[in-house]
VOMI-322982 format. One record per residue: x, y, z of N, C-alpha, C in turn; residue in three letters. Coordinates in pm, whole numbers, padded with zeros to 5 digits, always signed. Last residue first. Layout:
XYZXYZXYZALA
...
***
This chain:
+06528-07354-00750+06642-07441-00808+06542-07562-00873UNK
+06580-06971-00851+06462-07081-00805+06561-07227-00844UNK
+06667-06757-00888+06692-06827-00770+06635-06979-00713UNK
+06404-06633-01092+06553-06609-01019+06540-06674-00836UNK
+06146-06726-01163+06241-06820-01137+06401-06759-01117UNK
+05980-06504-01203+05955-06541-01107+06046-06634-01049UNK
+06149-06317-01437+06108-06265-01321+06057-06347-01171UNK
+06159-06419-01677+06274-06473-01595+06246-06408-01470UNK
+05986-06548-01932+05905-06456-01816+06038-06489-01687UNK
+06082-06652-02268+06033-06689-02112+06022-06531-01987UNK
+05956-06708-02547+05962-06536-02512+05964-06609-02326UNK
+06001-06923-02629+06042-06828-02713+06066-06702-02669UNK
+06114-07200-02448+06050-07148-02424+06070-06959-02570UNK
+06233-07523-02380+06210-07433-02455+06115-07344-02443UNK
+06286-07699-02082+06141-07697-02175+06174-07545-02219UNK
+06472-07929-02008+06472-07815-02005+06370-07836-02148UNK
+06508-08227-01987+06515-08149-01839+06482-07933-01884UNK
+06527-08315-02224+06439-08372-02161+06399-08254-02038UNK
+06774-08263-02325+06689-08209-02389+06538-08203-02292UNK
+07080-08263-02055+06974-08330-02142+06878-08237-02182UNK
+07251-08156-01918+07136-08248-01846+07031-08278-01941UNK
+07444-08095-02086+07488-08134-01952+07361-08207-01904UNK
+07363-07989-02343+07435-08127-02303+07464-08185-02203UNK
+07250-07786-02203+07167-07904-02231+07252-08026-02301UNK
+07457-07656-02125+07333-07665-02057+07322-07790-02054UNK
+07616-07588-02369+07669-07700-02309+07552-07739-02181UNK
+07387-07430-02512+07417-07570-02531+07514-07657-02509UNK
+07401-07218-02339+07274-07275-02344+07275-07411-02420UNK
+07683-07152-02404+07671-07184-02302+07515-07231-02236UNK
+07559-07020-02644+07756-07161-02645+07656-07200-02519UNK
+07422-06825-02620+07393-06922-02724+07497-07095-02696UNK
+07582-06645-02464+07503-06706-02380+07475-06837-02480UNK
+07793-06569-02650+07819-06634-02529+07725-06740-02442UNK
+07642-06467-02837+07634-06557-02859+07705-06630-02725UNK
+07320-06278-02633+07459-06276-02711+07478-06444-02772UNK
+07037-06097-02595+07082-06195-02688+07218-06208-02723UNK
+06927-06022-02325+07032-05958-02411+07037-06038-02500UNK
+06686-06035-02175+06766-05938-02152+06837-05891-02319UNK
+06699-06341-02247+06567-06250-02227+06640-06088-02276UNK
+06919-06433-02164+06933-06425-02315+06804-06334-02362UNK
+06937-06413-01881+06985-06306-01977+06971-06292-02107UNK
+06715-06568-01847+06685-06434-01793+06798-06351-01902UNK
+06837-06832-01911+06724-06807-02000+06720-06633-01970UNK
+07025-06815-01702+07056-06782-01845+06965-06790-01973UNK
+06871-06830-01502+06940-06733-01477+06992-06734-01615UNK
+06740-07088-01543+06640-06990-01493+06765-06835-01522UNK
+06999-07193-01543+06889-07285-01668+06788-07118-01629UNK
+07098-07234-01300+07186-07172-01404+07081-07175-01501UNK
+06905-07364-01122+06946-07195-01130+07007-07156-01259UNK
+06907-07601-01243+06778-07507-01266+06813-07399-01229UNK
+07173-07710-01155+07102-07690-01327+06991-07593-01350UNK
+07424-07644-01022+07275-07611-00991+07180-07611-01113UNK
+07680-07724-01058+07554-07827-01078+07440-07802-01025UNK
+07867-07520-01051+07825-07595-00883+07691-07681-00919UNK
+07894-07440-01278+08006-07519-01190+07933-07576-01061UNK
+07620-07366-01322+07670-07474-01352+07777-07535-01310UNK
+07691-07108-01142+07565-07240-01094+07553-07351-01194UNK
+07807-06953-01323+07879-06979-01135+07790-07123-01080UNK
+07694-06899-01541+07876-07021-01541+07884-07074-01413UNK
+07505-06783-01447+07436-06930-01500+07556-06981-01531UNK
+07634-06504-01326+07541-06640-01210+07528-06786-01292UNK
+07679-06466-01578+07793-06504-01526+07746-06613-01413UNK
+07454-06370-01659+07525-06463-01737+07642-06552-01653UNK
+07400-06171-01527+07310-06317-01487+07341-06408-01601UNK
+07547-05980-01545+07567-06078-01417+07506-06191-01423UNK
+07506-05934-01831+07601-06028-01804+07611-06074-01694UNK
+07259-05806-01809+07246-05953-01861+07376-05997-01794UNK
+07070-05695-01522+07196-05686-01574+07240-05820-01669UNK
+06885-05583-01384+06832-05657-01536+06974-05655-01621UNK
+06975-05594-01135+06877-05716-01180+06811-05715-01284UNK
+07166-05457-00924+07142-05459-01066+07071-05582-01164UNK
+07082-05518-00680+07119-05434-00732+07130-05356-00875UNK
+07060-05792-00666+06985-05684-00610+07013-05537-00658UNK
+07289-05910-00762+07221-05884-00878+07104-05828-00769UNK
+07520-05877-00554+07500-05756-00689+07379-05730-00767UNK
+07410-06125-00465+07436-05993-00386+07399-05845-00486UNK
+07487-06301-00630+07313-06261-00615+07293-06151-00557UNK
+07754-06291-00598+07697-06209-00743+07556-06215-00759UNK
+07746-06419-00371+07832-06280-00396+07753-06192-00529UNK
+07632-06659-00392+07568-06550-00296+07643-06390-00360UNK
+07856-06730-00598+07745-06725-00584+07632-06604-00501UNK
+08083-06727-00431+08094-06666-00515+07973-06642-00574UNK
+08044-06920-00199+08040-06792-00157+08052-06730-00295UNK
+07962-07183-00409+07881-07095-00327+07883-06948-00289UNK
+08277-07219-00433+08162-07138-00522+08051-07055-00500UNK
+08516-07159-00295+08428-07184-00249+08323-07122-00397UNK
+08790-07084-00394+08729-07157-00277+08672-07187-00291UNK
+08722-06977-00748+08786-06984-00618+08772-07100-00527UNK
+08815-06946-01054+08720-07064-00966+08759-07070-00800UNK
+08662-06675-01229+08790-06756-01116+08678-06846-01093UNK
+08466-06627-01476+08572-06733-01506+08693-06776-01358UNK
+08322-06468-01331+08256-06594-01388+08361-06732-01426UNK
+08431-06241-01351+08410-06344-01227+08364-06442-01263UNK
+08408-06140-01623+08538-06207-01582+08543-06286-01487UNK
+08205-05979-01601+08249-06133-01713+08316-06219-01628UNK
+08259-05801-01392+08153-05943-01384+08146-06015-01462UNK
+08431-05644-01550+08448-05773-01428+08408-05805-01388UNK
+08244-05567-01756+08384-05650-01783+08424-05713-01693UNK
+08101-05386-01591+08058-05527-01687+08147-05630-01695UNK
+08124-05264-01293+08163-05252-01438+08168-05435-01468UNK
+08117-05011-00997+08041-05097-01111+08094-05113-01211UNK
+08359-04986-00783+08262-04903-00886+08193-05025-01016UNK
+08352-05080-00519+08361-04931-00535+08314-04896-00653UNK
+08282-05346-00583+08218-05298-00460+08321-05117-00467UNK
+08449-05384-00762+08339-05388-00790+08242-05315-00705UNK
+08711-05435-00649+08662-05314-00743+08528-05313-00780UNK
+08677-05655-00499+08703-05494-00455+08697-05450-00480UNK
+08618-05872-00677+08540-05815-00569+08574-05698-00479UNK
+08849-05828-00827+08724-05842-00889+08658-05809-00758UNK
+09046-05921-00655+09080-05810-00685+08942-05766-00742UNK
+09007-06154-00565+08965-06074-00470+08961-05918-00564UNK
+09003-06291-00778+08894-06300-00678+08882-06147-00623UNK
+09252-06287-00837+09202-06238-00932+09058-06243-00863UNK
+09350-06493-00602+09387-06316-00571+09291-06264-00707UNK
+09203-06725-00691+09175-06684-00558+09193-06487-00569UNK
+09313-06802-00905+09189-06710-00933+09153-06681-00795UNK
+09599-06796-01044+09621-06761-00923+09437-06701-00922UNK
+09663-06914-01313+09601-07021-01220+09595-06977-01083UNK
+09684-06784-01499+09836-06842-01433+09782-06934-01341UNK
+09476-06684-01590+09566-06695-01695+09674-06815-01624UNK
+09428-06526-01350+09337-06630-01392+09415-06725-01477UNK
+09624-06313-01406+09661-06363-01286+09590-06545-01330UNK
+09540-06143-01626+09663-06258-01651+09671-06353-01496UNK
+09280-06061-01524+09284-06162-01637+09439-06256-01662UNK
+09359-05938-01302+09291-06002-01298+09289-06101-01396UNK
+09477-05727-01471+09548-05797-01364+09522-05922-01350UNK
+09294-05624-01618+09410-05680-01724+09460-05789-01620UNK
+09117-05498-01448+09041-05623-01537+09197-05713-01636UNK
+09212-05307-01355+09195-05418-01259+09169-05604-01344UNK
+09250-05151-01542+09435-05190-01511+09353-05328-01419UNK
+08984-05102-01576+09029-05100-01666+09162-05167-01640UNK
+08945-04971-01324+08872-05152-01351+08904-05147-01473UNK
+09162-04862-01021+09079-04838-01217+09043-04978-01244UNK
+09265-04910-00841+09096-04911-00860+09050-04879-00963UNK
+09489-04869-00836+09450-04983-00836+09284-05030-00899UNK
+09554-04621-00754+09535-04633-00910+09496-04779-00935UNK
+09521-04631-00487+09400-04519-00575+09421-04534-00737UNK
+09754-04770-00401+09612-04801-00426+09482-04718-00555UNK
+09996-04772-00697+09962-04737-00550+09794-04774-00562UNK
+10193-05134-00762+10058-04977-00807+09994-04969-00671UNK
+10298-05317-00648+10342-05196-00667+10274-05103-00723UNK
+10135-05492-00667+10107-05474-00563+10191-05357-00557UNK
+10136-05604-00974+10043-05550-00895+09991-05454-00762UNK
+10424-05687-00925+10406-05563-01038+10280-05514-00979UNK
+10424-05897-00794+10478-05803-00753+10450-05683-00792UNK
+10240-06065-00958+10243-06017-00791+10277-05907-00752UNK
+10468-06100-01114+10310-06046-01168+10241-05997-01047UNK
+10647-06237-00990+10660-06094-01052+10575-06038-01070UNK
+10539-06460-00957+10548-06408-00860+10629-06273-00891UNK
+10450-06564-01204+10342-06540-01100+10418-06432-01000UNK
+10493-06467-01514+10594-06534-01425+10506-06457-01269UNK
+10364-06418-01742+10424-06507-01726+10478-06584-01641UNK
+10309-06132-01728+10212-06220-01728+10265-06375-01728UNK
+10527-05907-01751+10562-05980-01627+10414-06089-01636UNK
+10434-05712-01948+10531-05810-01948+10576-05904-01839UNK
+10167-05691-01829+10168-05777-01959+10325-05858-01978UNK
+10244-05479-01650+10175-05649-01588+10179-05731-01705UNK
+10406-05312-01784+10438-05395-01699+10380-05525-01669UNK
+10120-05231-01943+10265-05258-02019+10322-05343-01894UNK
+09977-05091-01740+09922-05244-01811+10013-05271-01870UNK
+10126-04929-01663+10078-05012-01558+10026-05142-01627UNK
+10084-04767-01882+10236-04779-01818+10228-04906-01792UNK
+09809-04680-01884+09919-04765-02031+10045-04813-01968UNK
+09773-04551-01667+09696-04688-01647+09773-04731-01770UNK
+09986-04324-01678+09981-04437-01580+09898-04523-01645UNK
+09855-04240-01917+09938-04256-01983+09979-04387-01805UNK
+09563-04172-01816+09583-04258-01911+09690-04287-01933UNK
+09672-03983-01621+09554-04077-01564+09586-04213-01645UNK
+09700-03788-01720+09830-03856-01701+09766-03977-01640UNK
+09457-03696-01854+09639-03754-01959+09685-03812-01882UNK
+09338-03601-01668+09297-03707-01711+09424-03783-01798UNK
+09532-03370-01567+09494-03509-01485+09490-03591-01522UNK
+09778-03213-01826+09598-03268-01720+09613-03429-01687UNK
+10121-03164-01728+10008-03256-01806+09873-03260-01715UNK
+10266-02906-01630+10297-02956-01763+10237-03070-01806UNK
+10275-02890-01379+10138-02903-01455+10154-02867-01607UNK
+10499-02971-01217+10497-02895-01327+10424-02784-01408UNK
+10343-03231-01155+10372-03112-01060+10407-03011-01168UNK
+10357-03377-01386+10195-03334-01325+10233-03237-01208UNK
+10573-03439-01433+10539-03297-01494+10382-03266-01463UNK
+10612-03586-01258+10709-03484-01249+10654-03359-01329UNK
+10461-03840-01320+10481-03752-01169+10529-03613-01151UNK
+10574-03854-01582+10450-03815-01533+10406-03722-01418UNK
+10835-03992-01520+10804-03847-01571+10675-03802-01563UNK
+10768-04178-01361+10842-04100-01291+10820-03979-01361UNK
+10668-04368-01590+10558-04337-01447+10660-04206-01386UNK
+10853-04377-01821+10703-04301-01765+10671-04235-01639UNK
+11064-04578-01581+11063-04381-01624+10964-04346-01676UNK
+10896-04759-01666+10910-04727-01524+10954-04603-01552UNK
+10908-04824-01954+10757-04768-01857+10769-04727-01741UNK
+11013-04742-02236+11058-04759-02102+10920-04673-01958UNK
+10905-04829-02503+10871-04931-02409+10965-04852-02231UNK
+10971-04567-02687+11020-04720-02678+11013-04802-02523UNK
+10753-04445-02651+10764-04471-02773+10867-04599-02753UNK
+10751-04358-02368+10641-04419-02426+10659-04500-02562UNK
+10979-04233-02411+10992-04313-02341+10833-04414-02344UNK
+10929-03982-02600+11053-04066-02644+11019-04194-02521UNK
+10738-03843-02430+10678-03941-02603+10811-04025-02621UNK
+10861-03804-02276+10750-03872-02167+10699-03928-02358UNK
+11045-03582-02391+11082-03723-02284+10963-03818-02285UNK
+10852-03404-02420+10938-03462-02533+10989-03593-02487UNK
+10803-03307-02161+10714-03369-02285+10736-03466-02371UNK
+11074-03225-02071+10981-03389-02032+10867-03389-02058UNK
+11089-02981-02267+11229-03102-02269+11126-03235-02199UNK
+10844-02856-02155+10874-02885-02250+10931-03004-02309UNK
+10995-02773-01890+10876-02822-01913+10858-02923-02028UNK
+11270-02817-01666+11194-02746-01817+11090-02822-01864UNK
+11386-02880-01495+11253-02845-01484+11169-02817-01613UNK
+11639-02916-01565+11549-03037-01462+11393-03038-01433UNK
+11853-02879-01763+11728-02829-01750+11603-02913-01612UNK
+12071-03022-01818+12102-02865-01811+11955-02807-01740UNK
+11929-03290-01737+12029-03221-01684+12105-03110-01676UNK
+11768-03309-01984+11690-03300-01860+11809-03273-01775UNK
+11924-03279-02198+11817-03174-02183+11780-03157-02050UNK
+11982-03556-02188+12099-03472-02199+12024-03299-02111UNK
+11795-03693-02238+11855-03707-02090+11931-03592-02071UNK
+11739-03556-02450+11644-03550-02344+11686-03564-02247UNK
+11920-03721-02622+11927-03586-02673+11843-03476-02492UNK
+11853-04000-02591+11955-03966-02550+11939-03771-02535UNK
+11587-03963-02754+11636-04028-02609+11767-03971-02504UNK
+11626-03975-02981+11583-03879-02899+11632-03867-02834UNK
+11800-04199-03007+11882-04069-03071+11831-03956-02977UNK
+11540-04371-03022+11691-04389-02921+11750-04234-02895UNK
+11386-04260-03213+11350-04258-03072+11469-04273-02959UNK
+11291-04116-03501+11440-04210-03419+11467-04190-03303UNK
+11109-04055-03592+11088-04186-03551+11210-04264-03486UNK
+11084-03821-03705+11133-03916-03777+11174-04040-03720UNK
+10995-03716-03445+10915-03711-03581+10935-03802-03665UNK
+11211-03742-03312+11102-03814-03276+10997-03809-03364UNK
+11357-03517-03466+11443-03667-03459+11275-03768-03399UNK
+11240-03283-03373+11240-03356-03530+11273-03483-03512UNK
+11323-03326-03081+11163-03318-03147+11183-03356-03251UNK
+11604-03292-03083+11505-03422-03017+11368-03385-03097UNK
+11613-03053-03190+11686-03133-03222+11564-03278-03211UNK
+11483-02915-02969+11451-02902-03091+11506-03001-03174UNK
+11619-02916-02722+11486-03020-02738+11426-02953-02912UNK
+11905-02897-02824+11863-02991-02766+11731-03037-02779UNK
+11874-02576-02849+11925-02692-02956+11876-02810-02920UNK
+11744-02492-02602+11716-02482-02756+11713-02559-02844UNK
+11961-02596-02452+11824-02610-02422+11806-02610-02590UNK
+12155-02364-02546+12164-02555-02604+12071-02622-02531UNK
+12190-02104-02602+12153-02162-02665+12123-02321-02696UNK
+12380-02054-02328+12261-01993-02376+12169-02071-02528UNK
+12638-02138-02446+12576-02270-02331+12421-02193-02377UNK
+12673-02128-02785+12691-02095-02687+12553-02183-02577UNK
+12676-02145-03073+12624-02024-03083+12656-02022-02906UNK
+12649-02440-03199+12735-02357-03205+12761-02206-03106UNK
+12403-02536-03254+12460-02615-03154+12612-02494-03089UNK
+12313-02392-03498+12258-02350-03335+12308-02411-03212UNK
+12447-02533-03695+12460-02387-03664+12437-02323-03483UNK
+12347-02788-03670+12469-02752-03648+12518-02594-03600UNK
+12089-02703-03768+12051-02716-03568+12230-02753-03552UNK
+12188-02675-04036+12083-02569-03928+12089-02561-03783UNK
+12220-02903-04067+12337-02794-04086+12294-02670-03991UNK
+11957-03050-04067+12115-03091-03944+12220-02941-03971UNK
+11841-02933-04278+11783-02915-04116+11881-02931-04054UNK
+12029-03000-04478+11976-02828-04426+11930-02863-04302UNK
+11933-03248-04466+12033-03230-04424+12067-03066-04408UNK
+11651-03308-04488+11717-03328-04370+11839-03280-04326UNK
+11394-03186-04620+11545-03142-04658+11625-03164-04505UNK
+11090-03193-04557+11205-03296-04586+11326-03328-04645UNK
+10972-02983-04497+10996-02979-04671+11115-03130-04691UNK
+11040-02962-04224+10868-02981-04301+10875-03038-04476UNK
+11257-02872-04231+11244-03071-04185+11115-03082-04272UNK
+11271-02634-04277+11325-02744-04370+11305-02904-04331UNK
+11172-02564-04026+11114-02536-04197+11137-02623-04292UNK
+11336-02574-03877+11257-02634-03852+11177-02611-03998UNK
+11557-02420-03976+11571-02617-03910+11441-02657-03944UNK
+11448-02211-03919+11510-02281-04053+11515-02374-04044UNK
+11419-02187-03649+11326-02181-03697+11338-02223-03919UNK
+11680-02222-03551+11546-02350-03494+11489-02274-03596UNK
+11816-02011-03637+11858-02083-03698+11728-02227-03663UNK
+11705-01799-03547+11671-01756-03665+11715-01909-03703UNK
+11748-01830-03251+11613-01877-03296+11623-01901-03452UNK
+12021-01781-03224+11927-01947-03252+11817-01979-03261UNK
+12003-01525-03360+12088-01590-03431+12034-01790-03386UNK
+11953-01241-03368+11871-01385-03292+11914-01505-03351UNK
+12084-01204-03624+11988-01133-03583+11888-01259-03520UNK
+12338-01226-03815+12353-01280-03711+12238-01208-03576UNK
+12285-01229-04077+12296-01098-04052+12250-01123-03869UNK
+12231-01515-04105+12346-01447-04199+12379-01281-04108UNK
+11960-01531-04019+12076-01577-03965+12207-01507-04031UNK
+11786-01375-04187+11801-01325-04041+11895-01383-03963UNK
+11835-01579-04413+11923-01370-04381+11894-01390-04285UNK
+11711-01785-04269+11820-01789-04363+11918-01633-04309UNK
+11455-01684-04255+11518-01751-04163+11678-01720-04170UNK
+11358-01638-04535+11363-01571-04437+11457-01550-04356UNK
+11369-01962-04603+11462-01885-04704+11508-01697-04576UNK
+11208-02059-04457+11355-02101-04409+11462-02003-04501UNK
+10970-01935-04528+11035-01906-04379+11174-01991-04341UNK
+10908-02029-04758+10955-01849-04747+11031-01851-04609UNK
+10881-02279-04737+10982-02220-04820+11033-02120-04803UNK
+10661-02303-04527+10803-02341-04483+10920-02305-04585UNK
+10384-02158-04520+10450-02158-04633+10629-02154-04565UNK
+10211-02188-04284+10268-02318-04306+10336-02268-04499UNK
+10208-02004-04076+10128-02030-04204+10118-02131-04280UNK
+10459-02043-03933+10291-02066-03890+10161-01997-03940UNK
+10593-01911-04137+10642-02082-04073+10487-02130-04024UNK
+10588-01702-04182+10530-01768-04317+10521-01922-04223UNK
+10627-01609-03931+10457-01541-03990+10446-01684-04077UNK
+10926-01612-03914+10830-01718-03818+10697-01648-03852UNK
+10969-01436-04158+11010-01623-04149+10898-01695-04036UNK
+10926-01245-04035+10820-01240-04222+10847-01419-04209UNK
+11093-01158-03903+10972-01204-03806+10866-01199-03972UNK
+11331-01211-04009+11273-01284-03912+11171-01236-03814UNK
+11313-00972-04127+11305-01114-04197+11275-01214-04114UNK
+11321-00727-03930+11207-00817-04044+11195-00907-04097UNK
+11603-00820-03891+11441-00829-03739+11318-00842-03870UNK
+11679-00733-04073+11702-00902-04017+11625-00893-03978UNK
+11621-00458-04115+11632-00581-04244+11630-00709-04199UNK
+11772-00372-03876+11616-00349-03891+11563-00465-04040UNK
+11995-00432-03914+11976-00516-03843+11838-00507-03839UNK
+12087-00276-04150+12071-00431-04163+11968-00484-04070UNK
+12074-00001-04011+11954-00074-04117+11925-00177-04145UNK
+12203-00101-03838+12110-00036-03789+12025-00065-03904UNK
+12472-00025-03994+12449-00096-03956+12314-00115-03887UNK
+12415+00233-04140+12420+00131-04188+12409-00002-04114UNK
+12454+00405-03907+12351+00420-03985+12317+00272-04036UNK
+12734+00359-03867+12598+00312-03753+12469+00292-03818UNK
+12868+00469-04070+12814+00253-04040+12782+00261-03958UNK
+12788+00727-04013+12720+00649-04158+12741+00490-04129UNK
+12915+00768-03806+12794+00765-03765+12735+00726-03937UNK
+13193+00723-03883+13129+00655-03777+12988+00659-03771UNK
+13242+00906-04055+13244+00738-04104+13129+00684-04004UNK
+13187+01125-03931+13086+01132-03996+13134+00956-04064UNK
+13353+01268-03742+13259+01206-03685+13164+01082-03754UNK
+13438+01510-03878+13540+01406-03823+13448+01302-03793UNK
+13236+01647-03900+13285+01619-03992+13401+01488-03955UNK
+13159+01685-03658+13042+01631-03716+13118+01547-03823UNK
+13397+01875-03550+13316+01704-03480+13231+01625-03579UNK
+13360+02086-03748+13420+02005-03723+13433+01866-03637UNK
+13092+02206-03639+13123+02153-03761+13252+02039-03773UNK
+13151+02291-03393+13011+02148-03370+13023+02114-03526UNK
+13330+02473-03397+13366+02330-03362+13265+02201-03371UNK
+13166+02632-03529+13270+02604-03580+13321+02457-03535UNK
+12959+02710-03347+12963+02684-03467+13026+02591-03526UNK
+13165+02813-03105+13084+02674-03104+13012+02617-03219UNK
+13251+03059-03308+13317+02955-03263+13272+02811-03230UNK
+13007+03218-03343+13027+03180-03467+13154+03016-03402UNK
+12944+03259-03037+12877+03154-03156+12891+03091-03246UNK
+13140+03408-03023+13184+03253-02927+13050+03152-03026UNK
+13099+03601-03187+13227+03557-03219+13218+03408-03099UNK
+12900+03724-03116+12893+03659-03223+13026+03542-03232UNK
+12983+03820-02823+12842+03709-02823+12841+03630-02998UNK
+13178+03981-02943+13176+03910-02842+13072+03779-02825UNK
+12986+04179-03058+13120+04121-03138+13159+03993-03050UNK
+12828+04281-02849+12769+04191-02935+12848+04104-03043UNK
+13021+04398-02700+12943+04304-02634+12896+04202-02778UNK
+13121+04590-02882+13245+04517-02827+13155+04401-02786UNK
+12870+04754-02955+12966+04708-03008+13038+04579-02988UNK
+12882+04881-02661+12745+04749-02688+12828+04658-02837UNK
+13112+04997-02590+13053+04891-02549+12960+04784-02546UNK
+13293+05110-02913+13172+05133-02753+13149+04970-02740UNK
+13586+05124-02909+13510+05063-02979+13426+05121-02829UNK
+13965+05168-03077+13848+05217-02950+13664+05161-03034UNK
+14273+05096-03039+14096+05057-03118+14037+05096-02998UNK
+14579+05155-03197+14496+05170-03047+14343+05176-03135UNK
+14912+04990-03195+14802+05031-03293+14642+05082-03142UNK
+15190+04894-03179+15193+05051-03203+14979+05146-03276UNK
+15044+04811-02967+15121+04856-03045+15156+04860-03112UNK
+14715+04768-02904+14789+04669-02927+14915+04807-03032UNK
+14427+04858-02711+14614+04934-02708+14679+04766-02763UNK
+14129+04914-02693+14178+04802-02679+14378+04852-02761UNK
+13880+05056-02469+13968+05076-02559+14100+04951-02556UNK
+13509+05090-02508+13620+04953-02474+13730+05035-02565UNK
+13264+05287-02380+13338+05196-02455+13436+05135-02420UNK
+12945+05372-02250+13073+05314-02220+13152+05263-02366UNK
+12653+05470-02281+12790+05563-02303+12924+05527-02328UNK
+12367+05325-02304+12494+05272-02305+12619+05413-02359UNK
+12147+05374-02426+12126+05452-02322+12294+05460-02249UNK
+12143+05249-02618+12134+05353-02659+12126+05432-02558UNK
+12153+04927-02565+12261+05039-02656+12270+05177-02680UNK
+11929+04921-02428+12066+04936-02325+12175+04990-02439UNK
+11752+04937-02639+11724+05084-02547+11822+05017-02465UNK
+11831+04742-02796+11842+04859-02801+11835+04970-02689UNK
+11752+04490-02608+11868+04513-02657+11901+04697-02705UNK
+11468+04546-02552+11566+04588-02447+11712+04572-02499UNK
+11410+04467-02821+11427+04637-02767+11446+04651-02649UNK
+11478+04226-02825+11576+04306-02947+11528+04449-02892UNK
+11279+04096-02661+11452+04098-02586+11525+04184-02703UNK
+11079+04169-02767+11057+04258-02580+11217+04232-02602UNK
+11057+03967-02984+11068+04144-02996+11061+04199-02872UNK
+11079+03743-02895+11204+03783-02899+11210+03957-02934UNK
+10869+03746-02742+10971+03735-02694+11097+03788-02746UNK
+10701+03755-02997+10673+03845-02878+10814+03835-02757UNK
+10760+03509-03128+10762+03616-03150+10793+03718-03076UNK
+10736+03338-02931+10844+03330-02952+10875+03466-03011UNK
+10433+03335-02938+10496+03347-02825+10639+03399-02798UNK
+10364+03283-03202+10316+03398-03170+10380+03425-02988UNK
+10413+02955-03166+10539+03067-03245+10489+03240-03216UNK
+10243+02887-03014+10385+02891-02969+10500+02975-03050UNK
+10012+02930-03164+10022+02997-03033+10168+03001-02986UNK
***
């Protein structure tokens, strides 16, 4: 349709060309001395229209020709760089494929032919660490250290990452602090941080990086949930020695993380440990009364507070509550032998061994009866612990 257009066009403009040549009388007389040209006017017009063509012709030849180094190493150049962009993107395909040969070899030209030049070089680095060619990897992330401020994030937590692979955590370390000051936010860089500082014991920066990248939301809840309660028990462990640090360390966890009975039960246990079972008291009876858990009703069994009694009532308290619980009513038969209630403890640890058969209870059914004799307690194979809770 478009050439049947062009057609038609141009045959309406070649016979209005004619019928003005032919209707055309005028000529052109042109007097160069001693010489005189006479020419008609359609003549003279169309000599005219050829002659500026044949001219812009002429010059769009000559440009081209003058022109023509330049636009062959554009050419050329342009091809390389289409040659690099492929290689590096055939390098990062083979890399997360895991064929690390092709993609550092890849890698390689797409660096040479200076095409993304720090990725092309992290991603060789990084190929070659896989294939445990360390020192290609260092020449590699040498390369990329090179390349400008734009590039040293990059370098930096890439660097640090292999190096924490290979376990050289200081080196990280350093590499991160470095990271975290061009970068304060970067996500990533206090990932890498939060494994280099876990990895060598520095727990109080944990806790700070955590904080930081749970805003970030560079970590779920529950992660950072766990990596605080590891922090928190690292501290109290190293401070289990010395009471009034151990104190301290405790009372510096904010509340709402206090209440994990997992960090409560470690506290608790070194505090007992030191001879402080009053505060390991309390801490056991606060967490308990928000959330139920076995382990620190073992454990009450072992403070010896104030008052037994009140510790007593306390854990008959619970056992309304939970009254086919073996270990509370293991723990009631430690709490009522300290207080020489023989027939409670005797009624309350027959109930758990009912319940549960451990060997805890087995130990502690024969310091029983070393305590009051064979005589005072009547064996029983299958006993019925339902009517003698509480009974003395």
């Amino acid at each position: 349709m478009r050439t049947l257009f062009w057609f038609l066009t141009l045959f309406a403009l070649a016979t209005a060309v004619a019928l003005a040549v032919g209707l055309n009388t005028g000529y052109v007389l042109i007097v160069v001395a001693p010489w005189r040209i006479e020419v008609s006017l359609a003549v003279f017009v169309i000599g005219l229209v050829l002659g500026c063509l044949g001219l812009y012709a002429l010059s769009r030849l000559v440009i081209t020709t003058l022109s023509l180094p330049t636009r062959v190493q554009a050419y050329r150049l342009r091809r390389s760089r289409n040659r690099a962009r492929s290689a590096l993107y055939q390098g990062l395909t083979a890399y997360f494929e895991g064929n690390f040969r092709k993609a550092e070899r890849q890698a390689e030209v797409a660096l040479e032919s200076e095409e993304s030049s720090a990725l092309s070089a992290v991603i060789a680095a990084r190929a070659a660490h896989e294939q445990r060619r360390f020192e290609a990897r260092d020449r590699y992330l040498d390369k990329a250290a090179t390349l400008g401020p734009e590039a040293r994030l990059l370098h930096l937590t890439t660097r640090a990452d292999l190096l924490l692979d290979e376990r050289r955590y200081m080196e990280a370390l350093e590499l991160l602090r470095e990271a975290h000051r061009v970068a304060p936010k970067q996500v990533r860089a206090h990932q890498l941080l939060l494994k280099a500082q876990v990895a060598t014991g520095a727990w109080k920066p944990v806790l700070e990086t955590v904080d930081l990248l749970e805003h970030l939301s560079g970590i779920d809840a529950v992660q950072a949930h766990r990596v605080r309660r590891n922090a928190w028990q690292q501290l109290l462990r190293h401070s289990a020695h010395h009471q009034e640090e151990l104190l301290a360390v405790w009372r510096s966890i904010p509340s709402a993380t206090r209440s994990d009975n997992v960090l409560a039960h470690s506290a608790a246990g070194y505090l007992i440990d030191l001879g402080l079972h009053k505060e390991a008291q309390a801490i056991i009876e606060r967490n308990l009364e928000k959330e139920w858990d076995t382990s620190l009703v073992a454990l009450y069994g072992e403070c010896v507070g104030d008052s037994t009694l009140t510790q007593i009532e306390k854990a008959e308290g619970w056992l309304r509550d939970h009254p086919d619980n073996a270990v509370l009513l293991l723990t009631l038969a430690k709490l009522c032998m300290r207080q020489s209630l023989w027939g409670k403890a005797q009624s309350y640890l027959d109930a758990s061994l009912f319940i549960e058969h451990s060997r805890e209870g087995q130990h502690l059914k024969a310091q029983l009866t070393e305590k009051i004799g064979d005589a005072r307690i009547s064996p029983r194979q299958h006993p019925d612990p339902g009517p003698e809770y509480g009974a003395v």
